[in-house]
C-alpha positions as CSV (number, residue, x, y, z in Angstrom):
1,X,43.4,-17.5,50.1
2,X,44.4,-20.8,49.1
3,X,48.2,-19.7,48.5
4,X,47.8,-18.1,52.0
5,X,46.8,-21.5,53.5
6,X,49.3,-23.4,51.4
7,X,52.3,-21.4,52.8
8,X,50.9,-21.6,56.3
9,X,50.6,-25.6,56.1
10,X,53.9,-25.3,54.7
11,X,56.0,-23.5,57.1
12,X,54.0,-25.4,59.9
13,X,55.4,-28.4,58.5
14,X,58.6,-27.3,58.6
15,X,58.7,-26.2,61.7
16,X,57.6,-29.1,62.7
17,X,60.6,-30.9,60.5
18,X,63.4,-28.9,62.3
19,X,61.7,-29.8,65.8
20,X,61.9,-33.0,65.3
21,X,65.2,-33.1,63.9
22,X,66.9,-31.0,67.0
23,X,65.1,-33.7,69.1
24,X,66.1,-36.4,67.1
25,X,62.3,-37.9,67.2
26,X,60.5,-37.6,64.1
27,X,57.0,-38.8,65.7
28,X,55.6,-42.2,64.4
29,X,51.5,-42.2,63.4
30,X,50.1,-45.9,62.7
31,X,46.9,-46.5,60.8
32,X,44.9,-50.2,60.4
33,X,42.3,-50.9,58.9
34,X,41.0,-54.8,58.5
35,X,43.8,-56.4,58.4
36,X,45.6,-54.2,56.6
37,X,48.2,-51.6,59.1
38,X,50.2,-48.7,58.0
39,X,52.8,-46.7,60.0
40,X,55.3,-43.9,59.4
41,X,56.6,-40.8,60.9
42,X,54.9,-37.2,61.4
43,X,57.7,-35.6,58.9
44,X,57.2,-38.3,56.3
45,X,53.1,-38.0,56.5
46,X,53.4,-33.9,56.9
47,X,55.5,-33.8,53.6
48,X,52.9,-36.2,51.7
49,X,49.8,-34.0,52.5
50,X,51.4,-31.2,51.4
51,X,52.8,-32.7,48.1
52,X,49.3,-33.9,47.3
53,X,48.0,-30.3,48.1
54,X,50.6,-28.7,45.5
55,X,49.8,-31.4,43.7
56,X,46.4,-30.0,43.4
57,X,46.9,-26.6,43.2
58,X,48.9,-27.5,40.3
59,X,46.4,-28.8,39.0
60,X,43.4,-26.0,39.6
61,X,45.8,-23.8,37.7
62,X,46.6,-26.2,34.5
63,X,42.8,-26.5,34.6
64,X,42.1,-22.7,34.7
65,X,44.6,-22.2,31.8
66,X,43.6,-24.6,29.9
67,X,39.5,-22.7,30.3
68,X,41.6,-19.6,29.4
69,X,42.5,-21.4,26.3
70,X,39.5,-22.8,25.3
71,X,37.7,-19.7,25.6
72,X,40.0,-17.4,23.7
73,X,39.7,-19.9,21.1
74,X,36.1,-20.0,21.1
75,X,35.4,-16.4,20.9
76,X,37.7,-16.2,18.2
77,X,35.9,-18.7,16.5
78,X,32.5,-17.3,17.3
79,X,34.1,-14.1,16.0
80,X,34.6,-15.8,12.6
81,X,31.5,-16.9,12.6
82,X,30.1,-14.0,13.4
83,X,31.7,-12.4,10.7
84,X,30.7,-14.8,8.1
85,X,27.0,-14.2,9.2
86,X,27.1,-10.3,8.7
87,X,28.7,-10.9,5.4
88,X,25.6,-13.4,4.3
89,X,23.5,-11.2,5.5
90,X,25.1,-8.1,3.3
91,X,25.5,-9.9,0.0
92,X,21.9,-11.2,0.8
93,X,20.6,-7.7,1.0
94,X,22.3,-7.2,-2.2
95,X,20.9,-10.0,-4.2
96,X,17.6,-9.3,-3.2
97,X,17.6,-5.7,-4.0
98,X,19.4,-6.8,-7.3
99,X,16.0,-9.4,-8.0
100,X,18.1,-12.4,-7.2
101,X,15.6,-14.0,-4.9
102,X,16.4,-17.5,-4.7
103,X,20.1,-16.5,-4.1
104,X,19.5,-14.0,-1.3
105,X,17.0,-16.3,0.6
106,X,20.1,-19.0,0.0
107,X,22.6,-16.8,1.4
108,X,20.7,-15.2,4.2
109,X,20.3,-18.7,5.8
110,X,23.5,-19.6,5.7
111,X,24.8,-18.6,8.7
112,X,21.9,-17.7,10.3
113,X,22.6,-19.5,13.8
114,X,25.8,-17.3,14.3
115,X,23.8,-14.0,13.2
116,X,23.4,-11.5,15.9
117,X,20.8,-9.9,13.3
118,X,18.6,-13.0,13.1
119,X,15.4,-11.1,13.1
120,X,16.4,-9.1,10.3
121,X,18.1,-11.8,8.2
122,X,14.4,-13.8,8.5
123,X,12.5,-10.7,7.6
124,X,14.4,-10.6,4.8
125,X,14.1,-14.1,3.9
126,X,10.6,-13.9,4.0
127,X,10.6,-10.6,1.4
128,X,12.7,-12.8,-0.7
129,X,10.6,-16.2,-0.6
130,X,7.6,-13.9,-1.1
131,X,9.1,-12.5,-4.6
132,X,9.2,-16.5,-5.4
133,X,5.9,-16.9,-4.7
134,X,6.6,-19.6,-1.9
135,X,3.6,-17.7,0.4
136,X,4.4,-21.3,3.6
137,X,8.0,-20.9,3.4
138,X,7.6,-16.9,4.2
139,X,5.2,-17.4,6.7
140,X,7.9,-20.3,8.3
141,X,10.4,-17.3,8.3
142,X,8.2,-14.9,9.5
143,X,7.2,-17.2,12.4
144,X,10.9,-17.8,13.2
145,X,11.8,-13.7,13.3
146,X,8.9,-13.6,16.0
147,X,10.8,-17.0,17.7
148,X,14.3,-15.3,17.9
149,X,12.9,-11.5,19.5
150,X,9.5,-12.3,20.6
151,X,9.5,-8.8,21.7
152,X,10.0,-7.4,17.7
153,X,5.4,-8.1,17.3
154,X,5.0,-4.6,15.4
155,X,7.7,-5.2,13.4
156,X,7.1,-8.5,12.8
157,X,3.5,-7.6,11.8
158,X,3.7,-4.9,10.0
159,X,6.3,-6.7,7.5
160,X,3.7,-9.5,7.2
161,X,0.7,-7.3,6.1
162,X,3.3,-5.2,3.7
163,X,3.8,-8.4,2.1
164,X,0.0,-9.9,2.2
165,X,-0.8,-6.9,0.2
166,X,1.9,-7.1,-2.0
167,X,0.4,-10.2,-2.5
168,X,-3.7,-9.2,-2.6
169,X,-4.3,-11.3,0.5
170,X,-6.0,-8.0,1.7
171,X,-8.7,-10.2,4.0
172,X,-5.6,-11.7,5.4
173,X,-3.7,-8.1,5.7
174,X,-6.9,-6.7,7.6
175,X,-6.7,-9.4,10.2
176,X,-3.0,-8.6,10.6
177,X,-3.5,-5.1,11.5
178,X,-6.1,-5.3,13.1
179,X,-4.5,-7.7,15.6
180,X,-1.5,-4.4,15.7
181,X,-4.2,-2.0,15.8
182,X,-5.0,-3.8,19.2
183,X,-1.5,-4.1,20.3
184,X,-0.6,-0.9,20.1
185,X,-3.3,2.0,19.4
186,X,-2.4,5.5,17.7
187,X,0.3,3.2,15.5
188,X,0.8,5.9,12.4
189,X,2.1,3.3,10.3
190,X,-0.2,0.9,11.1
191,X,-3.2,3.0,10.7
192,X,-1.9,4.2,7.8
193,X,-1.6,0.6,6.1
194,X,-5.4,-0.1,7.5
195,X,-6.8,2.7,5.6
196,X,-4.9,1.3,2.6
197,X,-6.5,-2.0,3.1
198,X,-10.0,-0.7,4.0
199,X,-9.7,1.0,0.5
200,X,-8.5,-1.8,-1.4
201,X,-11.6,-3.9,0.4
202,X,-14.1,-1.4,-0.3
203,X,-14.8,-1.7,2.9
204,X,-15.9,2.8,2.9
205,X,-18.3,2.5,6.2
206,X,-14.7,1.3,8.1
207,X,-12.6,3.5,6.6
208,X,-15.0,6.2,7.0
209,X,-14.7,5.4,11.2
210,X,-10.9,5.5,11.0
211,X,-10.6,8.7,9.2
212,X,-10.6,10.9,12.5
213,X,-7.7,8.3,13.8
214,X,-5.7,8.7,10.5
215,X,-5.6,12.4,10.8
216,X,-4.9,12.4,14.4
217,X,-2.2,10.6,14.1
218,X,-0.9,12.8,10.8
219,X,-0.2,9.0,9.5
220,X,-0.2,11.0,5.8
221,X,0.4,14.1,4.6
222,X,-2.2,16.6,3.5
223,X,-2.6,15.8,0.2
224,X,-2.6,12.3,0.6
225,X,-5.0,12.5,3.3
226,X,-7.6,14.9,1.2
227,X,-7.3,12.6,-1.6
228,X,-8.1,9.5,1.5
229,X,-10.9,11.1,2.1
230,X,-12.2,12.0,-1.4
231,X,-12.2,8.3,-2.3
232,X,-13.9,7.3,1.0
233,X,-17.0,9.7,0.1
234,X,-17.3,9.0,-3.3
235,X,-17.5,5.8,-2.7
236,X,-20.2,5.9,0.3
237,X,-21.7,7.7,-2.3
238,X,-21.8,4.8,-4.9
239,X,-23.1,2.3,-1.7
240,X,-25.6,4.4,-1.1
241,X,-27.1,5.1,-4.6
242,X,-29.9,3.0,-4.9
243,X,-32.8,3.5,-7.7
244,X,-36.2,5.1,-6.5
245,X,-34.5,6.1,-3.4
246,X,-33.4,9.2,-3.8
247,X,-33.4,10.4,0.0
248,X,-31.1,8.2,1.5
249,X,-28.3,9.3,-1.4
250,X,-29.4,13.0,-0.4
251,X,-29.5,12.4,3.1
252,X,-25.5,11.3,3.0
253,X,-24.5,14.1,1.0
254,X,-25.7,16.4,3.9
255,X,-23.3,14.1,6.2
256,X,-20.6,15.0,3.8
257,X,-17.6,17.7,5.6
258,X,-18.3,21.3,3.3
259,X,-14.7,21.4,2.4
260,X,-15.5,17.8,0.7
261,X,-18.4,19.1,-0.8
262,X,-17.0,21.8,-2.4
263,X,-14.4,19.3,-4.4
264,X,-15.0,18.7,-7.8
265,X,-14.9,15.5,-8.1
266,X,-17.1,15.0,-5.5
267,X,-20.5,17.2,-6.4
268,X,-19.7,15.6,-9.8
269,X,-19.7,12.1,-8.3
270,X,-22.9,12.9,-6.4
271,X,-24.6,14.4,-9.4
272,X,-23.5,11.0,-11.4
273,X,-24.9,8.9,-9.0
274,X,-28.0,10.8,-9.2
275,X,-28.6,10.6,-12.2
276,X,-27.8,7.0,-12.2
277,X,-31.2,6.8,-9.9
278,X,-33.4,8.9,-12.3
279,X,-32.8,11.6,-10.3
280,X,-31.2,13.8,-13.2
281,X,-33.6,17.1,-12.0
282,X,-31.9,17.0,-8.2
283,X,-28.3,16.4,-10.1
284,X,-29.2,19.5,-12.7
285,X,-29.5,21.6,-8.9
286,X,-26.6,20.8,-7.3
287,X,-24.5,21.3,-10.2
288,X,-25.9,24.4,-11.0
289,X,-25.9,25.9,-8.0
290,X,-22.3,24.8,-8.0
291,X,-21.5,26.3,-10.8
292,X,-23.2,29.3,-9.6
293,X,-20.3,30.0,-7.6
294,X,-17.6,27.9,-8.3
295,X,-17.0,27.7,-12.5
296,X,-15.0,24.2,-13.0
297,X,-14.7,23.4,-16.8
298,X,-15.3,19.2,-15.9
299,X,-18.4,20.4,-14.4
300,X,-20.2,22.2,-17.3
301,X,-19.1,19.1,-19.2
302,X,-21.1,17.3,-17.0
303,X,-24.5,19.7,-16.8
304,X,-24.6,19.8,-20.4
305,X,-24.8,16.1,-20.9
306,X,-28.2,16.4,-19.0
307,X,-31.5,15.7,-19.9
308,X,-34.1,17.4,-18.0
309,X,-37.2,19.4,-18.1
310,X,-36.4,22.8,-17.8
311,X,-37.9,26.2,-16.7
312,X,-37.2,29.8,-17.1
313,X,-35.0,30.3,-14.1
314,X,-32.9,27.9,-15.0
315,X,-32.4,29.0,-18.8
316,X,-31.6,32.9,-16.9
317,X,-28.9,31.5,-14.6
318,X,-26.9,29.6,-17.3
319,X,-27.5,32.9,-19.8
320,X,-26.0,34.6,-16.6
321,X,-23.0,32.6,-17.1
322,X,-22.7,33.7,-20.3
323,X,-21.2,37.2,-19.2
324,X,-17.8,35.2,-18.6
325,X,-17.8,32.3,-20.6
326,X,-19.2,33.1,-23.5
327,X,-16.8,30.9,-25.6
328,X,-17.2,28.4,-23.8
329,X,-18.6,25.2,-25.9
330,X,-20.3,23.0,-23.3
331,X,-22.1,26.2,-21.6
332,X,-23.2,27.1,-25.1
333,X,-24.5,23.2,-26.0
334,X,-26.0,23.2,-22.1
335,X,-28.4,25.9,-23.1
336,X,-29.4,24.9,-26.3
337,X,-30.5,22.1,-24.8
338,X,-32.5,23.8,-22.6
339,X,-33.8,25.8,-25.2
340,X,-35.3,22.6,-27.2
341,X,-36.6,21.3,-23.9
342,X,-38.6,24.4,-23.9
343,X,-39.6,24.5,-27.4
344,X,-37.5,27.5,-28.2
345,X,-35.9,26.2,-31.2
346,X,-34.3,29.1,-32.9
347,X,-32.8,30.2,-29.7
348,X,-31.8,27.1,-29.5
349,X,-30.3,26.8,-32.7
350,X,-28.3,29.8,-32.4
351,X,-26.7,28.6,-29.0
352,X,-25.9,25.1,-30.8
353,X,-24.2,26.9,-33.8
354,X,-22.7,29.3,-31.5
355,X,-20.9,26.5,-29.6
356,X,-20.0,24.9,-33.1
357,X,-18.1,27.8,-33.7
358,X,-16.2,27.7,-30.9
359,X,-15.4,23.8,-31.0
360,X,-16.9,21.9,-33.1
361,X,-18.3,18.7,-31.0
362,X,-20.0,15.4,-32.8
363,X,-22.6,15.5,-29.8
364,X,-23.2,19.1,-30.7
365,X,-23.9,18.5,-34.8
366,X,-26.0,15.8,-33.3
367,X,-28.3,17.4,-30.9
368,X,-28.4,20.5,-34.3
369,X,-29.2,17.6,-37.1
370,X,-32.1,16.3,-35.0
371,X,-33.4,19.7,-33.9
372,X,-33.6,20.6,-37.6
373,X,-34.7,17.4,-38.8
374,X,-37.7,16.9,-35.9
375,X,-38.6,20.0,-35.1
376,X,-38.2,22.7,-37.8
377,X,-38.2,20.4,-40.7
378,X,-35.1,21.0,-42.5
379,X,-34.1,18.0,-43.5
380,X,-31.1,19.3,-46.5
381,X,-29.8,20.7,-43.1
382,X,-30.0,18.1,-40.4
383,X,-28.3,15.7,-43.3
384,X,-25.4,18.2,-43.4
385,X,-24.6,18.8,-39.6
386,X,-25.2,14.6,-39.4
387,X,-22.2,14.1,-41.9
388,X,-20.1,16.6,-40.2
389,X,-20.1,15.2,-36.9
390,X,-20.0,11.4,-38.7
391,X,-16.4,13.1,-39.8
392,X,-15.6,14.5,-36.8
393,X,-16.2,11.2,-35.1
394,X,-14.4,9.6,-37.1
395,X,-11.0,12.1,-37.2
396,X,-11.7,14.7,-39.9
397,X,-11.7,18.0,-38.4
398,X,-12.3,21.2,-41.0
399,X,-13.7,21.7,-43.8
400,X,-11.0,20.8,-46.3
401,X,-11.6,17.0,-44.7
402,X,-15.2,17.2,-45.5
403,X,-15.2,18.3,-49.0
404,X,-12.3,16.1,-49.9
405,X,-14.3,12.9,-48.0
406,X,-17.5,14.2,-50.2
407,X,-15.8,14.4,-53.6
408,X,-14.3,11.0,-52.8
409,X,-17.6,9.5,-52.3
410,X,-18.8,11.2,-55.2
411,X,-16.6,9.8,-57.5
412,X,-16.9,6.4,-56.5
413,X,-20.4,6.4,-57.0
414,X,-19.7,7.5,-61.0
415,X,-17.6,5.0,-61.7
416,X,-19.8,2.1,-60.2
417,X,-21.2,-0.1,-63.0
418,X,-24.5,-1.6,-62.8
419,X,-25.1,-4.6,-65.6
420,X,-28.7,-5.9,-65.9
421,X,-28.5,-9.6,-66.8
422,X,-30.8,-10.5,-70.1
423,X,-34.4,-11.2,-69.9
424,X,-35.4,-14.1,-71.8
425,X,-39.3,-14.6,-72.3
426,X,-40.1,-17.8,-72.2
């Protein structure tokens, strides 16, 4: 448009020119002004204004190349740069997965105002001043990623609580998530990292509430999840246990899912706790009605460690066990234990030796020595089955063990001398 205008203006002044050239008048124009007067022709003034406007346009065009200029060198220079900043960030990414943490978090700064990855060069920073233990310095960098993409919060966040509990600042870690938790609900990953942190807090009445969420969400697998839950009960359990109240421990165990229940390492949590609140006769139920239905070798373990009064039922459901597991060394302890605690002690006898013969146990030669020695008065006996398990307890297994141990002591009694020192009457 301007060219257009320029060769109009032109032509009109030449036009003009050759007019006034055939008429031999080139025009005259005076200006004053003050005191001061100027005067030339038409031609003259015509050929000035349009020198100063290609004077001009000259101009605008040795501006617009020198812009060009200046801009092509710019972006190559902000392309350097650039290029500089990835390459921090790279070998920064490499020294701190290398352990070179005071390196990386040198590097990754760098170049950091040319880095078109800024929020990933400071959450790296912050990972590497974390591994230095300089906790301000990562929360500076951490609060600079959220300055560069204010829009990166969950991302932001969730590196911050990874490294609070890398750290054990677990409260701190809570209050993190939380505050994502709010942001945006149904996060797997973030729900995932709140039941971690619930867990580590022993905080079990809040992660018992965010259970249903967790599995919603599938934020773990299966077996991670079972295993979630597993620890949550057990250790509502352990909150809950309190001595002389055995009601409120049973009334949570009814609030426990069946397929919980039916774990292991649950009904023999329960049963601990239980009897850790003198309420061994409710534990000796529960297990054996487990057992009843559900043989588990840990469990046995535990129901013949009991001490409770017992009655003829319960004697005829462990013998009833018997008709499968009839080597097995805890069931044949568990009921001579019974057997004493109902004054039937060569029954019981029979069951203890029975179970020595399958394995011999030091608790088992005990609970033997002291029904021989308290209750049928064989005291030669009881001091036999006490040395046994003595050896056993020690690390001699079998017979060889024992008589070598007892020829050994034997001998070094012998060759003891005893001197009496001279009695002098005075």
């Amino acid at each position: 448009m301007k060219r257009l205008i320029f060769v109009l203006f032109s032509a009109a002044v030449i036009a003009a020119g050759f007019a006034m050239y055939f008429k031999n008048d080139p025009g005259s124009i005076q200006v004053s002004f003050d005191k001061y007067q100027y005067e030339t022709s038409l031609l003259i003034l015509g050929l000035g204004i349009l020198g100063i406007i290609f004077a001009g346009m000259l101009l605008s065009y040795a501006f617009k190349l020198l812009k060009k200029f200046t801009a092509l060198f710019g972006k190559k220079r902000s392309k350097r740069l650039a290029e500089k900043a990835r390459h921090s960030l790279e070998q920064g990414l490499i020294d701190l997965s290398e352990g070179r943490f005071a390196k990386a978090e040198k590097i990754l700064l760098q170049k950091i105002g040319h880095n078109e990855n800024a929020l990933l060069t400071y959450l790296a920073a912050a990972r590497a001043a974390q591994y230095q233990g300089a906790h301000d310095r990562r929360d500076d960098y951490l609060r600079r990623a959220h300055k560069s993409s204010p829009d990166a919060d969950i991302a932001i966040g969730l590196t911050q609580a990874e490294l609070q509990m890398e750290h054990n600042q677990f409260e701190q870690a809570l209050a993190t998530l939380n505050r994502l938790n709010e942001l945006s609900p149904q996060h797997a990953y973030v729900l995932k990292l709140l039941a971690k942190t619930h867990c580590k807090l022993s905080d079990w009445d809040s992660l018992r509430e965010l259970l249903p969420q967790v599995h919603k969400t599938s934020a773990m697998s299966d077996a991670k999840y079972l295993s979630l839950e597993i620890e949550t009960w057990c250790g509502l359990i352990s909150d809950h246990a309190r001595p002389g109240d055995a009601d409120t421990l049973t009334k949570l165990w009814n609030e426990v899912p069946r397929n919980i229940r039916a774990i292991p390492e649950v009904i023999e949590h329960y049963a601990t706790e239980l009897v850790s609140i003198k309420a061994t006769g409710e534990a000796e139920r529960v297990l054996r009605n487990y057992l009843s239905n559900n043989w588990q070798e840990s469990t046995i373990i535990l129901y013949s460690g009991l001490d409770v009064m017992t009655n003829e039922e319960q004697i005829n459901v462990a013998e009833g066990w018997l008709q499968e597991h009839q080597h097995n060394e805890y069931l044949l302890l568990a009921l001579g234990k019974m057997c004493i605690n109902k004054s039937l002690w060569g029954k019981a006898e029979s069951y203890l030796e029975a179970s020595l013969s399958v394995h011999p146990m030091p608790v088992t030669y005990l609970t033997l020595a002291q029904l021989l020695e308290e209750h049928m008065e064989d005291k030669q006996r009881a001091q036999e089955y006490y040395r046994q398990g003595l050896h056993i307890l020690c690390g001699d297994y079998g017979e060889e063990a024992l008589a070598e141990a007892e020829n050994d002591f034997q001998r070094k009694v012998s060759s003891l001398e005893v001197s009496k020192p001279d009695l002098k009457v005075i």
